[in-house]
Every structure is written in C-alpha cells, then in structure tokens.
C-alpha positions in Angstrom: 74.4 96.8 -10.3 70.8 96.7 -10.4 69.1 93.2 -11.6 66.8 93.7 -14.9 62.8 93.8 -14.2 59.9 93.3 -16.6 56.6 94.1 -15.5 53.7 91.8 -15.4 49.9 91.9 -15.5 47.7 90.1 -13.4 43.9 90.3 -13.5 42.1 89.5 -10.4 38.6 88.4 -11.0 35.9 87.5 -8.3 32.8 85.6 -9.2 29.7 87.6 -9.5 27.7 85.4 -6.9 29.8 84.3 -4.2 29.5 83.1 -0.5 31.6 85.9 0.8 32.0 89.7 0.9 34.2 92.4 1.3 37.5 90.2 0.9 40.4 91.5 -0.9 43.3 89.3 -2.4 46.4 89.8 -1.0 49.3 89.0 -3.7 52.6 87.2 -2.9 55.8 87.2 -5.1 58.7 85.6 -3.8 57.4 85.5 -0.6 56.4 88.9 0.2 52.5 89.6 0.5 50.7 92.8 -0.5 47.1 93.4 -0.5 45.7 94.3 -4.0 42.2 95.0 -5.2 40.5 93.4 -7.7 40.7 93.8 -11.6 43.8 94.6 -13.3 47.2 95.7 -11.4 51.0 95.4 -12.7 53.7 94.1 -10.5 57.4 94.2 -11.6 59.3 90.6 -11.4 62.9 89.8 -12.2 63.3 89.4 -16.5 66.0 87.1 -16.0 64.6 84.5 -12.9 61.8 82.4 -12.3 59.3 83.6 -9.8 56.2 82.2 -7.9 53.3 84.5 -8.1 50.3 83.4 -5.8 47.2 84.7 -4.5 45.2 83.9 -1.4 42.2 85.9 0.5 41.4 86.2 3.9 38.3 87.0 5.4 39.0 87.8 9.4 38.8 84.1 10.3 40.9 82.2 7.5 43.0 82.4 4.7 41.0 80.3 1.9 41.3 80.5 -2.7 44.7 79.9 -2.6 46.2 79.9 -6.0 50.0 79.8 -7.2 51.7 80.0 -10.4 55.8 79.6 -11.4 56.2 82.1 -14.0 59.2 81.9 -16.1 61.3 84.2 -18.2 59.9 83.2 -21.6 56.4 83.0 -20.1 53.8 85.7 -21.7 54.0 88.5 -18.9 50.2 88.1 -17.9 48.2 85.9 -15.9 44.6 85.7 -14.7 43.8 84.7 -10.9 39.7 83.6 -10.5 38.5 83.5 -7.0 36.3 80.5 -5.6 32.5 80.6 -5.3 32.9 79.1 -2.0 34.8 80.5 0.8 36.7 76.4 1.5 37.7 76.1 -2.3 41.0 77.0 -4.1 41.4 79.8 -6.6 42.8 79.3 -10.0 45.9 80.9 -11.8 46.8 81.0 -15.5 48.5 82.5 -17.7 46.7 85.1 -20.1 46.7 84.4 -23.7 44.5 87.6 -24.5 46.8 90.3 -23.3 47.1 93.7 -23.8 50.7 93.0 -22.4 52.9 92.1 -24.8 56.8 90.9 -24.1 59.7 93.5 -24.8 
C-alpha cells in the first residue's frame, strides 16, 4: 500500500545584491538532495510523518547558506528559504503565513 503525500510549496529567494553568482540551491528532504532553481517549486512530503526540509548552495568550492526546517503534519504546507548576502553566512527557513497553498 502506498503511504499518503501532500504536497508543499517552498519559495526560494536570493537577495538582490549579493557576493556570489550563478549558484543554485540544491533542496534536501529526508536526506536526498536535488538541485532546484530559485522562486517557487512544489515538492511532495509524506501527510502523515514529520520531515526535514533543508536547503544549502554550493558554489564549486563550498557548500555555504545552509538552512533547515522540521515540518510537521499540521504545519501550513508552505515555507520560504532566503539566501545569505554573504557567501560564509547561513540561510533562513520559515514557514509561509501568506500562501497561496492552503491545507486539504
């Protein structure tokens, strides 16, 4: 029997001035990394399990704006991840409370 999904939104934003270029963020959920592109992308997460979402780029050299989040069942299914200005600093996760997702 198949487990139950929902599907999630995450918004990747980069800072308009930063210290870096041509990185992409690659997106890990339960330990399995993809690379992704900035803006908005849906990913599909058990509905019935808590999962750890996290972000991290990598420029060639190092991996740096790390960022993770434990999303649970009840939690809204969005989040926003915000890249660093600088290419040594973390990045930030949170949950989205101005979604166009909305829980089923």
């Amino acid at each position: 029997m198949d487990k139950e999904t929902r599907r999630i939104e995450l918004t990747m934003h980069k800072p308009w001035f930063a210290l870096y270029a041509g990185v992409r963020p690659t997106l890990v959920i339960q330990e399995r990394g993809q690379p992704t592109q900035w803006g908005l992308g849906t990913w599909q997460v058990p509905s019935d399990e808590t999962v750890t979402i996290g972000v991290f780029l990598f420029n060639r050299m190092w991996r740096f704006g790390q960022a993770e989040f434990t999303l649970d069942p009840a939690h809204a299914p969005a989040l926003t991840y915000r890249a660093p200005v600088l290419p040594f600093l973390r990045g930030r996760i949170r949950r989205d409370t101005d979604s166009r997702a909305r829980p089923r």
